[in-house]
C-alpha positions in Angstrom: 30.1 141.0 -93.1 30.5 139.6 -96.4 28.7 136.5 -97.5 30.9 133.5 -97.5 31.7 132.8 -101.2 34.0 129.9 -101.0 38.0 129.0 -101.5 40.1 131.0 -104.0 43.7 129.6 -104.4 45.6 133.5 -105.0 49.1 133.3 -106.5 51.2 134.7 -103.5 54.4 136.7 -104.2 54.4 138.6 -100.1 54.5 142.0 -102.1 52.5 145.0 -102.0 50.2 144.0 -103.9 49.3 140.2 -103.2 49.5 141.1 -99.6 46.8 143.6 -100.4 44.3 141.0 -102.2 44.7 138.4 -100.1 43.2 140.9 -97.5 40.7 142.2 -99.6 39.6 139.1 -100.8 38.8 137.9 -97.1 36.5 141.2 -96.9 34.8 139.8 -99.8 34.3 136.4 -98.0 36.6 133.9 -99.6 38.4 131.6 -97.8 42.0 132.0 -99.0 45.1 130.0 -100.0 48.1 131.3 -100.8 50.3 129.5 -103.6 53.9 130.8 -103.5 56.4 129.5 -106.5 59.7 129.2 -106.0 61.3 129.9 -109.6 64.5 130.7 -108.4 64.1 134.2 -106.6 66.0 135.7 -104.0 62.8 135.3 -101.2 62.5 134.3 -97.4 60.5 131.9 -98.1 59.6 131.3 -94.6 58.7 134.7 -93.9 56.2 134.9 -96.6 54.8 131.8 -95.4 54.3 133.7 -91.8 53.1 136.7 -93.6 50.3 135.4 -95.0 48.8 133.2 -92.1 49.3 136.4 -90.2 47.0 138.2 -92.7 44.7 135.9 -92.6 45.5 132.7 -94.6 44.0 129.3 -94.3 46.1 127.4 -95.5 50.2 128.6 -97.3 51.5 126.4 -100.0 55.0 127.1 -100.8 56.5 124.9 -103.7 60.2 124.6 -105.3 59.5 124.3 -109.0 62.9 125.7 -110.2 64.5 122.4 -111.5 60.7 121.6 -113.3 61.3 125.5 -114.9 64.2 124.6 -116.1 64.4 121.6 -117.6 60.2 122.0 -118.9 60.4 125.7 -119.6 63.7 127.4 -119.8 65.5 124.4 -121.9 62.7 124.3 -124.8 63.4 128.1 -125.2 67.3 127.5 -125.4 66.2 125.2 -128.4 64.1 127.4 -130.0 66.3 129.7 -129.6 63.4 132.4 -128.4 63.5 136.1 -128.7 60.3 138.3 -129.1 60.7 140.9 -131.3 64.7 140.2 -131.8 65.4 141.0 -128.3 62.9 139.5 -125.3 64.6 136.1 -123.9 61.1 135.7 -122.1 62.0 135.4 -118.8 58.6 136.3 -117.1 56.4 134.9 -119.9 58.1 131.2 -119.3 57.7 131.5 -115.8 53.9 132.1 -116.1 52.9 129.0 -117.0 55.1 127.5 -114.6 53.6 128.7 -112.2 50.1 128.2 -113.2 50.3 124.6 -113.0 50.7 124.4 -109.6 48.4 126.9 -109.1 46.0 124.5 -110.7 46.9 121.5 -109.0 46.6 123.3 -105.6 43.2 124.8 -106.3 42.1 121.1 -107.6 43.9 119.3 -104.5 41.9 121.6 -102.4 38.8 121.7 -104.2 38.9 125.3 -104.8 36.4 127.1 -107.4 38.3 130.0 -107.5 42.0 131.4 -108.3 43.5 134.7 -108.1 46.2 137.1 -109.0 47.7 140.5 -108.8 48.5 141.1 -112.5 47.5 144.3 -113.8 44.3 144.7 -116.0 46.6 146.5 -118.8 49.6 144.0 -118.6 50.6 140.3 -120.0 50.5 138.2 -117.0 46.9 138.6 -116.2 46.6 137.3 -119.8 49.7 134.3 -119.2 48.2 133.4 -115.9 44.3 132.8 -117.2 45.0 131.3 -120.4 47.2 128.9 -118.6 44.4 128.0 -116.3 42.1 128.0 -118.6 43.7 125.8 -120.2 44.5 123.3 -117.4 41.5 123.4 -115.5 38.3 124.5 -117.6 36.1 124.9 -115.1 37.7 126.9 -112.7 36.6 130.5 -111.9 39.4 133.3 -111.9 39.0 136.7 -109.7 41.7 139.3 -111.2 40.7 142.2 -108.5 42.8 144.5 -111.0 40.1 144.2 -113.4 37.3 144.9 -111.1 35.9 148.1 -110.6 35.1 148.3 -107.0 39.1 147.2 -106.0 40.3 149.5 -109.0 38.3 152.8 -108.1 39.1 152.0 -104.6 42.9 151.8 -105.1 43.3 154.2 -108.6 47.2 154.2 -107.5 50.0 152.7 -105.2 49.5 155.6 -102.4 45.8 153.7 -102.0 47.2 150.4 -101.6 49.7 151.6 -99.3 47.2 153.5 -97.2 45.4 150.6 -96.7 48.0 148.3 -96.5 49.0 150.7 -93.2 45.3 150.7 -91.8 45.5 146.8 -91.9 48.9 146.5 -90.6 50.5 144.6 -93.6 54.2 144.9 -93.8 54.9 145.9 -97.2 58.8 146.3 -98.8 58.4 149.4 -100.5 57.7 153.1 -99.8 56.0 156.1 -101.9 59.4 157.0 -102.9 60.4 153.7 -104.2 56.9 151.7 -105.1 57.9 149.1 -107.3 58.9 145.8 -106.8 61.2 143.3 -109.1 60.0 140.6 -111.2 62.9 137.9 -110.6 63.2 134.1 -111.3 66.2 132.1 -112.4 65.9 133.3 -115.9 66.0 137.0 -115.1 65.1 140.1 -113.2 63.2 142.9 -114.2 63.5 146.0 -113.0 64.9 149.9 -113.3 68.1 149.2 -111.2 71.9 148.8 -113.3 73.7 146.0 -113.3 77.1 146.7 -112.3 79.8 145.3 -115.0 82.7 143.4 -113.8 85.7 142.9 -115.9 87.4 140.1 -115.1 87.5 137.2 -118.0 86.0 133.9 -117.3 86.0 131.3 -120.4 83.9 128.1 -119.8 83.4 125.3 -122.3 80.0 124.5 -122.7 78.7 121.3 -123.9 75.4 120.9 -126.1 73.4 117.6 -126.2 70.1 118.7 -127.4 70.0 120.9 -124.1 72.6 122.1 -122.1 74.6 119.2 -120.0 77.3 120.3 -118.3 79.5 123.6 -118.2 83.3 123.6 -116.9 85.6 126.2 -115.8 88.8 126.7 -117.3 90.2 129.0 -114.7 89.1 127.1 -111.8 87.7 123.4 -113.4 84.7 123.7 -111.6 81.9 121.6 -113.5 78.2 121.7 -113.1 76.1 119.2 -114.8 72.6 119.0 -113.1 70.4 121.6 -115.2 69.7 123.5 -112.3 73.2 123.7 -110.9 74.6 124.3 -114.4 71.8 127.4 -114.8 72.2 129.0 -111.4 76.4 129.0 -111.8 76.0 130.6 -115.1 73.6 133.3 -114.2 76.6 133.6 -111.5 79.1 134.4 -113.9 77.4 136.0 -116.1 75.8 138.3 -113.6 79.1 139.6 -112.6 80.2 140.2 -116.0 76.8 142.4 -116.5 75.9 140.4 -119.3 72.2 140.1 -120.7 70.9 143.5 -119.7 68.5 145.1 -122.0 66.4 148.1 -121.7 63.3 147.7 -124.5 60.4 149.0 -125.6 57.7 146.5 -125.8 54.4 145.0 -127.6 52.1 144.0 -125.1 49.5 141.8 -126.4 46.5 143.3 -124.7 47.8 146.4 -127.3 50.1 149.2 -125.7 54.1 149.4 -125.9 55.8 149.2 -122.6 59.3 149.8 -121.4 60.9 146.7 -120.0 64.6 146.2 -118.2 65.4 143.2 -118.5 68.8 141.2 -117.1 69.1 137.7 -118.5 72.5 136.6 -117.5 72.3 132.4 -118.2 70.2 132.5 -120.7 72.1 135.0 -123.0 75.1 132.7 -122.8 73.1 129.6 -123.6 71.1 131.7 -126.5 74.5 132.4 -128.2 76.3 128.9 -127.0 73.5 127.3 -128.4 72.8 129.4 -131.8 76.8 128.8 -132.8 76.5 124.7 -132.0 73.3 124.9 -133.9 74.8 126.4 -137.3 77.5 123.9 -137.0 75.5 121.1 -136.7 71.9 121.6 -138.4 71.3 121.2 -142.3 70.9 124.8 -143.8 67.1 124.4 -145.0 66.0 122.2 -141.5 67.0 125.5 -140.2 65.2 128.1 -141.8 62.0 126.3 -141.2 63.3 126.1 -138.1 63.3 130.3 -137.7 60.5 130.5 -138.9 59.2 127.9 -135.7 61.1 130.4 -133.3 59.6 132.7 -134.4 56.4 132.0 -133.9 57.1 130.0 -130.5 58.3 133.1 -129.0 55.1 135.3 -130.0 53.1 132.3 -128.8 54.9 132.2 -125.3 54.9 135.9 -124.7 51.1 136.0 -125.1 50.5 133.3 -123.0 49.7 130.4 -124.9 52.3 128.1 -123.6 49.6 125.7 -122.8 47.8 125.7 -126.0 47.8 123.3 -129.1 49.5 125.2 -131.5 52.5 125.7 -129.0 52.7 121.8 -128.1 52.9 121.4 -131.5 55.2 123.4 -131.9 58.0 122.2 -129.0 57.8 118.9 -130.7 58.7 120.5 -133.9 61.9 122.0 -132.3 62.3 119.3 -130.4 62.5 117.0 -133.3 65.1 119.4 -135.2 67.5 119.0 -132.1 68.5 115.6 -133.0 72.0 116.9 -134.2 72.5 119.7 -132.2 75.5 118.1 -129.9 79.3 119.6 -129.3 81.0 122.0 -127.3 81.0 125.5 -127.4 84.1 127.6 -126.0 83.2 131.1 -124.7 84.0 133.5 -122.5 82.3 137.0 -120.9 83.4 140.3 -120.7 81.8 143.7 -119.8 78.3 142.3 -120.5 79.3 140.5 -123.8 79.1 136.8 -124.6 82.1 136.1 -127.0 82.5 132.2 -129.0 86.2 131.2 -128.8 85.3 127.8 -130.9 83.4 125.1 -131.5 83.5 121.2 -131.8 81.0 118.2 -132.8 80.9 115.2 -133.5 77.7 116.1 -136.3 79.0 119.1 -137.9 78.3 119.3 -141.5 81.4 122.1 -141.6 83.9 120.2 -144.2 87.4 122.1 -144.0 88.5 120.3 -146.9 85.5 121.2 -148.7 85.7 125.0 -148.4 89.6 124.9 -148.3 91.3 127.4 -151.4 94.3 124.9 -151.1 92.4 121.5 -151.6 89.9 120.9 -154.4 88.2 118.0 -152.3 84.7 116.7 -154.0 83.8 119.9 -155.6 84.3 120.7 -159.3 84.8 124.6 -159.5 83.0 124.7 -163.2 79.7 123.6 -161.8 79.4 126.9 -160.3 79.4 128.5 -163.7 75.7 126.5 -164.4 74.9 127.2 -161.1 75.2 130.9 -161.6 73.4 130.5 -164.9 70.6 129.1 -163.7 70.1 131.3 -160.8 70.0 134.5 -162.9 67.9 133.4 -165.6 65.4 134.8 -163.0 66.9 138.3 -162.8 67.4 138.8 -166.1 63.9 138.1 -167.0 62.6 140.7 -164.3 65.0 143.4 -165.8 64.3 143.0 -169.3 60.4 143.3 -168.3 61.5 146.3 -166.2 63.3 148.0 -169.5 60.5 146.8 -171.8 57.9 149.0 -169.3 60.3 151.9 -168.7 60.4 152.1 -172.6 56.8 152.0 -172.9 56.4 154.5 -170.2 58.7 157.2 -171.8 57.0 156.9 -174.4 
């Protein structure tokens, strides 16, 4: 019998592999709580919760957190308009951190030392979880039994786990044939499976105010305005329409490339709704700087430093660029593509007269030939160096 060694709180999911640790870590001689999320994934809630008393649990904590990863997660990344490497919308890395708060405040409610996790020792999210805990609660110890060599040489592969998973009676929801289970919030699922593509059109206006506030119908007139209501009915729509798949390669921080499937139904709509409202509306330099922000936001998030400085810093940067980012954005879906019908605000800089070829408006077409002057001054100096040195070199 092992020697008692206290409470860990272990970040619960009722999969193989969670079901697993929280029986290995009672061999060990924690004391264990299980902190399930609720981010907006298809789960028996319930039944997890039974689960994991029946294997053993002292206490099950099972929180809804999907309006707090929405509106404190999802919505800054719909501002930044966040993509690692061009393609990523982030789904699990925003979720991480989300998650890690309330593992946190359960591990400090109960006065736990420790907190666990099932995230691989050759993935991201062991990476996003312990940073974000770190971060949150400095003194708190984390066990990551992937990383530890008597649970890794013990279970090298899934068969293990399942062997003993069958010697300690845990029901598990996958088989040798099919071992892998899905990573799924409200902001996508990941997994190998295809997303069937529907064809019918659906065209909803959706309107901007810094973050999306409501999104209406026009075939039916349904309207959702709350941010969860408005994310869940998109991801609806969008879902049948097969938009937002992707099948990547990746850059995992810890150093490897990975292959990731990724479907992202609301969030490609409001990526797109939001990058059209933004052009309209944001001065042309503001948003370069701003880019460049995304860009680095997105790399921050995806190696888990949502909780850092640097990345607070940043938000408010974004956040503070948002000001005039306000309209209406028409679109509609079709066989997994996002298409903008038009747009409308009341802070666009676009000035119809301004760029009209039938109205002059406040512009004096000879200006431009200065303009043009002054702007290749530049290149001719660099070509007539060029000649010069070619010259020399034939020589």
């Amino acid at each position: 019998m092992a020697q008692p060694k206290g409470t860990v709180v272990l970040a619960y999911s009722g999969g193989l592999d969670t079901s697993c640790i929280l029986v290995w870590l009672k061999e060990q001689g924690y004391d264990v709580i299980a902190y399930l999320a609720n981010i907006g994934q298809k789960e028996d809630f319930e039944a997890a919760r039974k689960k994991a008393l029946a294997l053993g649990a002292k206490k099950v904590y099972i929180e809804d957190v999907s309006r707090e990863f929405v509106e404190s997660f999802i919505w800054p990344a719909v501002q930044a308009n966040a993509l690692y490497e061009d393609r990523y919308l982030l789904g699990t890395a925003l979720a991480r951190p989300c998650i890690a708060r309330g593992l946190v405040g359960i591990a400090q409610q109960e006065r736990a030392a420790y907190i666990a996790h099932g995230a691989t020792g050759k993935g991201n999210d062991q990476v996003r979880f312990e940073l974000s805990c770190y971060a949150l609660c400095p003194k708190i110890k984390v066990v990551a039994p992937w990383r530890l060599p008597e649970f890794y040489q013990r279970f090298p592969g899934r068969r293990e786990l399942m062997d003993y998973a069958k010697k300690h009676g845990i029901p598990v929801p996958v088989t040798p044939q099919t071992p892998w289970s899905m990573d799924e919030n409200l902001m996508h699922i990941r997994s190998g499976a295809p997303v069937p593509s529907n064809p019918h059109v659906q065209s909803s206006p959706l309107h901007i105010h810094c973050v999306p506030v409501k999104v209406t119908n026009t075939g039916d007139g349904a309207t959702r305005s709350s941010a969860l209501e408005l994310f869940v009915y998109l991801n609806d729509i969008a879902g049948k329409h097969g938009v937002g798949r992707i099948d990547i390669v990746e850059n995992r921080f810890v150093g490897m490339k990975s292959r990731g499937i990724y479907e992202t139904p609301a969030g490609t709509i409001l990526y797109h709704a939001h990058l059209d409202i933004e052009a309209f509306t944001m001065d042309r330099e503001v948003r370069k700087i701003k880019q460049g922000l995304s860009l680095k936001f997105s790399e921050l998030v995806y190696n888990g430093f949502w909780h850092s400085p640097e990345c607070e810093f940043l938000r408010e940067c974004i956040g503070r660029s948002q000001e005039p980012v306000v309209g209406t954005v028409r679109l509609s879906v079709f066989k997994g593509h996002v298409y903008i019908l038009g747009r409308e605000s009341p802070r666009s800089l676009y000035n119809e007269e301004l760029v009209s070829m039938n109205v002059q408006g406040d512009y004096e077409p000879a200006d431009a030939t200065g303009f043009i002057n002054i702007n290749s001054l530049r290149l001719k100096e660099y070509h007539r160096l060029q000649s010069k040195v070619t010259v020399k070199q034939d020589e």
